[in-house]
N, C-alpha and C positions, 0 to 999 in steps of 0.2 A: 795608578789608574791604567788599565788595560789599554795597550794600543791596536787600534783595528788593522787587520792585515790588509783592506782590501780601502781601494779610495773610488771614488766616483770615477773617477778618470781610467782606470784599472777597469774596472768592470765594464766601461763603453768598449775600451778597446776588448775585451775578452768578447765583448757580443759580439762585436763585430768582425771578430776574425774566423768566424762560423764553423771552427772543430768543436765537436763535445768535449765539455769540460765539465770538473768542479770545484770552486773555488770557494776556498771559506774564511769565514770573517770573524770568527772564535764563537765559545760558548753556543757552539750546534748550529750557526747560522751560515747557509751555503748560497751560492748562486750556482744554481743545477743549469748546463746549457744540454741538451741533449740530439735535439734535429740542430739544423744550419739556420733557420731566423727565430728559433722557439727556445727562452730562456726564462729562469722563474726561478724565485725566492724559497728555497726549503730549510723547515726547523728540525734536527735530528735528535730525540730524546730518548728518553728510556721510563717507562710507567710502569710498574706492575710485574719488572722482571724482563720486560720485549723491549726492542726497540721499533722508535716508529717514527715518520717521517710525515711532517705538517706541511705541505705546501701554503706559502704564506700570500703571494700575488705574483703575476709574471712581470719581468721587465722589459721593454722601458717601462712600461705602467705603473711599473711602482720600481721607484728610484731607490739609490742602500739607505739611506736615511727613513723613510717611510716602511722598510724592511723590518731594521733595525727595532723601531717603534712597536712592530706588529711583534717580532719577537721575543721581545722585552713582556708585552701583554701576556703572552701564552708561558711564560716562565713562572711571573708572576701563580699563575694558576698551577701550574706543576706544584710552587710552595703552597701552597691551598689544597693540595692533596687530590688535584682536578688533571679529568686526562683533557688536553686540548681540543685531540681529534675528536672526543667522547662530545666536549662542549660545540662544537662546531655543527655535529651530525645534531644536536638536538635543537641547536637556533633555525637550523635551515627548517628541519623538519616542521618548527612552529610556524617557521614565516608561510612555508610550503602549503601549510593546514591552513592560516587568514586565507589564503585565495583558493583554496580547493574547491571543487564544484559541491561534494557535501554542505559545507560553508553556505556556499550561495542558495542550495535546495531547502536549509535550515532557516537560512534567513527569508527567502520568499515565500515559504509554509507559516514563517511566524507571522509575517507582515500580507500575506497574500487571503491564507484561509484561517487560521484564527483570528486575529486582528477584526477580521471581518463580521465574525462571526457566519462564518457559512454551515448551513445542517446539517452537513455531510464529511465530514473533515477526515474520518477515516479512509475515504474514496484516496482522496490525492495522499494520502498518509500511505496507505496499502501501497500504492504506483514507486511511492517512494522508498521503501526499503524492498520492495519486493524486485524492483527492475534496476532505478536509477543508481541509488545508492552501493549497494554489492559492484556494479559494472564498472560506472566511471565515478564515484566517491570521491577516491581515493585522488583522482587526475587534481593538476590547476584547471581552473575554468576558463580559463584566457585560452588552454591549448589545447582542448577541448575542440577536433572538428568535424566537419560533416560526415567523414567517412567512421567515427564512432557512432555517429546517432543510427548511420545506414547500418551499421553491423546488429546493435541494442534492438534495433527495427524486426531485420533480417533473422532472428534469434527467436522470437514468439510468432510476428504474422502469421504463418502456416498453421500454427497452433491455435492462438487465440487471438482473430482478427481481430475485433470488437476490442481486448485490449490494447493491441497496437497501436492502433488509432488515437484511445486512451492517454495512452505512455506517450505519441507523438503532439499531443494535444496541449498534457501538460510540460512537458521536456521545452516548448516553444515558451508558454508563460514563463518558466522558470528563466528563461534564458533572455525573454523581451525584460522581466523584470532587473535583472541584471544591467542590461545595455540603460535603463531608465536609471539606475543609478551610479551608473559610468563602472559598474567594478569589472564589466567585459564592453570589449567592444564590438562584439558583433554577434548576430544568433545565429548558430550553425545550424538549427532547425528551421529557418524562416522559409528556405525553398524547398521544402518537404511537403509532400501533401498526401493525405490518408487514400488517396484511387492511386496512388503511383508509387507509392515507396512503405506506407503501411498495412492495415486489412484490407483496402481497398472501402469502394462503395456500401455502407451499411444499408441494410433494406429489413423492413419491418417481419419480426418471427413471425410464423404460423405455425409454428408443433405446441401437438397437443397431443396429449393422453389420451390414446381410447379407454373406453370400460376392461379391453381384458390387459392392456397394456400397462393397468394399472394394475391389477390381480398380478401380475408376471414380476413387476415392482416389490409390490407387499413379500409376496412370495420369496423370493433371491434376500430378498434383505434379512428375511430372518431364518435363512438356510447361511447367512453369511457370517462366521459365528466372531469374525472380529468387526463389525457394525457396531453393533448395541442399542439397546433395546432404547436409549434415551435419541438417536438418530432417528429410527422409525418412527418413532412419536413426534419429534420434529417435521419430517416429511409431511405424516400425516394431519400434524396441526395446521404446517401452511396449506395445504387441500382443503380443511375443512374450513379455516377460518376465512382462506382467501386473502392473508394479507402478504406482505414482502417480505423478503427472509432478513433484513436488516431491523424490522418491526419487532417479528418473533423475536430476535435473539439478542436485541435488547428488552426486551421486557420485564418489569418486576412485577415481582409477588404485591405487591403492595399497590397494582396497576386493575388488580383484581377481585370480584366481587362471589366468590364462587358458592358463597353458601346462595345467592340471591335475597340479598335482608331488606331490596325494596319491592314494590308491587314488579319492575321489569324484569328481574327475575339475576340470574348469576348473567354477568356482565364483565367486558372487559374494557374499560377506559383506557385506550388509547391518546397520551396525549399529544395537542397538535404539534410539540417541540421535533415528535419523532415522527410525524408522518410526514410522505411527499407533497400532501397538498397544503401543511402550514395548518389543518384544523383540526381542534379532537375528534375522535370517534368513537363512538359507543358500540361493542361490537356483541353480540347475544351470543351467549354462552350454551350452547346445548348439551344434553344428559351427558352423550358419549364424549363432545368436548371436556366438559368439566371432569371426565372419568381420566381423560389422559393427562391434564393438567395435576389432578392429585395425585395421580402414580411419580410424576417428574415430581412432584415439592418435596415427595419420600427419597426423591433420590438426591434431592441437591444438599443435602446435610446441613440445612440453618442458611444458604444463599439469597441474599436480596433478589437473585436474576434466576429467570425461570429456566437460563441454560446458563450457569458460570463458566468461568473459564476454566478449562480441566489443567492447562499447562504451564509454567512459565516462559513467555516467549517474548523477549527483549523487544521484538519488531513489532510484537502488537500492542496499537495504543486504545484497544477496547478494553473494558471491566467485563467484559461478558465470554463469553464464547466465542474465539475469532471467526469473521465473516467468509474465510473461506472453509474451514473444519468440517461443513458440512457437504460442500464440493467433494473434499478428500477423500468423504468418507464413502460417499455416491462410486466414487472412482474407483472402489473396493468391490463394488458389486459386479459379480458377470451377470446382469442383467439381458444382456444379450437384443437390448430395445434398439431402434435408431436412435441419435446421439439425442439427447435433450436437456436445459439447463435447469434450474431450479425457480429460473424467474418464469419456465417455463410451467411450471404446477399455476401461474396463476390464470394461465389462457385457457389451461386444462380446466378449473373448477368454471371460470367463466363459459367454457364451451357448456357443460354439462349440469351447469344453471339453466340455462337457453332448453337447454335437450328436456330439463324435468319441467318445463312451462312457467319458469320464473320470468315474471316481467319485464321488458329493458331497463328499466328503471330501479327496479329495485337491485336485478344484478349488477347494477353498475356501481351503485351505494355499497350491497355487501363487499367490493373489490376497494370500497375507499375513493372511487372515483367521486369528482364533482359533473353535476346535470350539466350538460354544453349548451350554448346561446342565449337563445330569451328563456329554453324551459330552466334552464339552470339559474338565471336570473329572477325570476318570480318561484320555482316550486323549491321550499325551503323544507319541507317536509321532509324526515330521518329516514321514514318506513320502517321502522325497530321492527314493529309487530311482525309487518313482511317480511323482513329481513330473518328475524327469527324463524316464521315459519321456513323458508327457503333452505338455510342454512341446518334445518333439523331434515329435510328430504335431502339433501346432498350428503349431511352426515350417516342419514339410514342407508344410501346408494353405498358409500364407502365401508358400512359395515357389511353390508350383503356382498360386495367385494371378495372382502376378506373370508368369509363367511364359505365362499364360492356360490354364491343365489345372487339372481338380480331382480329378487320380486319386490320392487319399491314401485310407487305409482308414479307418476310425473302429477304435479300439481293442477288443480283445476281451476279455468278461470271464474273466476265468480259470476252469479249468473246476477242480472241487471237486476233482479230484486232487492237484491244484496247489497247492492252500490248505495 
């Protein structure tokens, strides 16, 4: 039986006489002293051809006997054809991923916005690979503090306020979520507020398309020869149809009625799962709509979705088209207009509803809106017919557009006979 060179006793005093030293205990087992109070247990081996050096625990913390123990384990695995060090960097690395803030944003997305069933799940899905994840992922979430949220912050505001705000908004849920189930203890977003530290104060758009600033539009897009033709068509459908661009671009083939096989004619059933307001809609299909819908179904080559997705992209958890792709592709155009967003086409078509003498009422139906107060409460009426008419004047403005003519008439009110 091997006798140990070094005894408990031996090793106190080597601590304690504070020169660098290194004393060993056989079979690669050393006690490394190297500053004057810093001493610690190393395993010296050889794997693969190299040698390599395992630090095992420092002492006193861990006495020869508990050394010895730790040493013995890591030998063991040498016979098993395992490198220690290799085995070490990969336990840490898992323990390191249980608490990582990825961890925690996967857990609060599961239990926060699926679990829940919220409508929208892409929203906080996007915030999350798009900002959170890439930046601090990778971090513990415990060490995780204020001055990263400030920097993550600091990195889009200037750019895209409205997301900042966003990204500040849910980065705090994520992190109250956490503290609620003890796996952090504190939100480093809680004294964060969107007028101080992200986009600041939000205030309702007003841009909107003029008539030639739409022609300037049409125009650039298809001088721009990497757009494509299935983007302008896009554009163009949220303008005519008037609906949100997370509507469009989920929508299926199988959502639409384009021959028109009942008396209301080629229609688009909208259902309530996808709209803002929780209710279907039935939306009228007019000539020059239904012209741009069959030109897309020739291009999507047998797709369920009226825009599929063109790419493989790990980050996106839609079937369709990602929700920003059409942003991207806006960003392609020197359009040369002042800045405007895509949500913004629908203030545009509603302004220019108003302008061709569409009703209030009916243009607020063709945008998907619900009637507000008591009218909203008793007038349950669609306004299809209206609706239709309306939306076939706004499609002939859009074609005279393009056309370069604006001779479309504004619609006339009905005259009291009529009613």
């Amino acid at each position: 039986m091997r006798r140990s060179k070094l005894t408990a006793l031996a090793v106190e005093r080597a601590h304690r006489s504070g020169e660098p030293l290194l004393l060993g205990d056989g079979d690669g087992l050393y006690l490394r002293k190297q500053t004057r109070d810093g001493a610690s247990w190393t395993l010296r081996y050889h794997f693969a051809g190299r040698q390599h050096w395992l630090t095992l625990g420092n002492y006193p913390d861990m006495p020869l006997a508990q050394a010895r123990i730790e040493a013995r384990a890591a030998r063991v695995l040498l016979d098993k054809q395992q490198n220690p060090l290799s085995v070490r960097r990969t336990a840490l690395a898992e323990e390191r991923q249980k608490g990582s803030f990825k961890t925690l944003c996967e857990d609060w997305y599961r239990a926060e916005v699926q679990a829940r069933g919220l409508k929208y799940p892409t929203v906080p899905r996007r915030y999350l690979d798009k900002y959170l994840l890439p930046k601090l992922g990778a971090l513990p979430a415990s060490e995780i503090t204020p001055s990263d949220i400030a920097r993550l912050l600091d990195g889009i505001k200037a750019r895209v306020p409205t997301a900042a705000n966003d990204l500040l908004r849910f980065t705090r849920r994520i992190f109250a979520f956490g503290v609620r189930r003890r796996l952090v203890t504190s939100n480093p977003a809680a004294d964060f507020s969107p007028r101080l530290d992200a986009g600041g104060t939000e205030r309702p758009r007003s841009r909107a398309l003029s008539l030639d600033e739409l022609a300037q539009l049409f125009e650039r897009m298809r001088k721009t020869p990497n757009v494509g033709a299935d983007n302008l068509l896009a554009i163009k459908l949220l303008l005519a149809l008037c609906v949100r661009k997370g509507e469009l671009l989920g929508a299926r083939w199988e959502e639409f009625d384009l021959e028109g096989s009942t008396q209301a004619g080629a229609v688009w059933h909208l259902p309530a799962a996808r709209t803002k307001t929780g209710e279907g809609l039935d939306i009228p299909l007019v000539p020059a709509v239904t012209e741009w819908l069959n030109t897309l179904r020739g291009m999507t080559a047998g797709s369920e979705y009226v825009f599929p997705k063109r790419r493989r992209d790990p980050r996106e958890r839609v079937p369709h088209m990602g929700i920003d792709t059409l942003n991207v592709a806006l960003l392609r155009v020197k359009h040369g207009l002042p800045h405007f967003t895509l949500h913004d086409l629908r203030r545009t078509a509603r302004t220019h509803l108003a302008a061709l003498g569409v009703r209030r009422e009916v243009a607020e139906r063709c945008l998907g809106h619900k009637l507000r107060g008591v009218e909203g409460t008793y007038d349950r009426h669609d306004y299809f017919r209206e609706r239709r008419a309306a939306l076939e004047s706004w499609a002939a403005l859009l074609l005279s557009i393009e056309r370069g003519d604006r001779k479309v008439a504004p619609l006339r009110p009905r005259r009291s006979a009529e009613r």
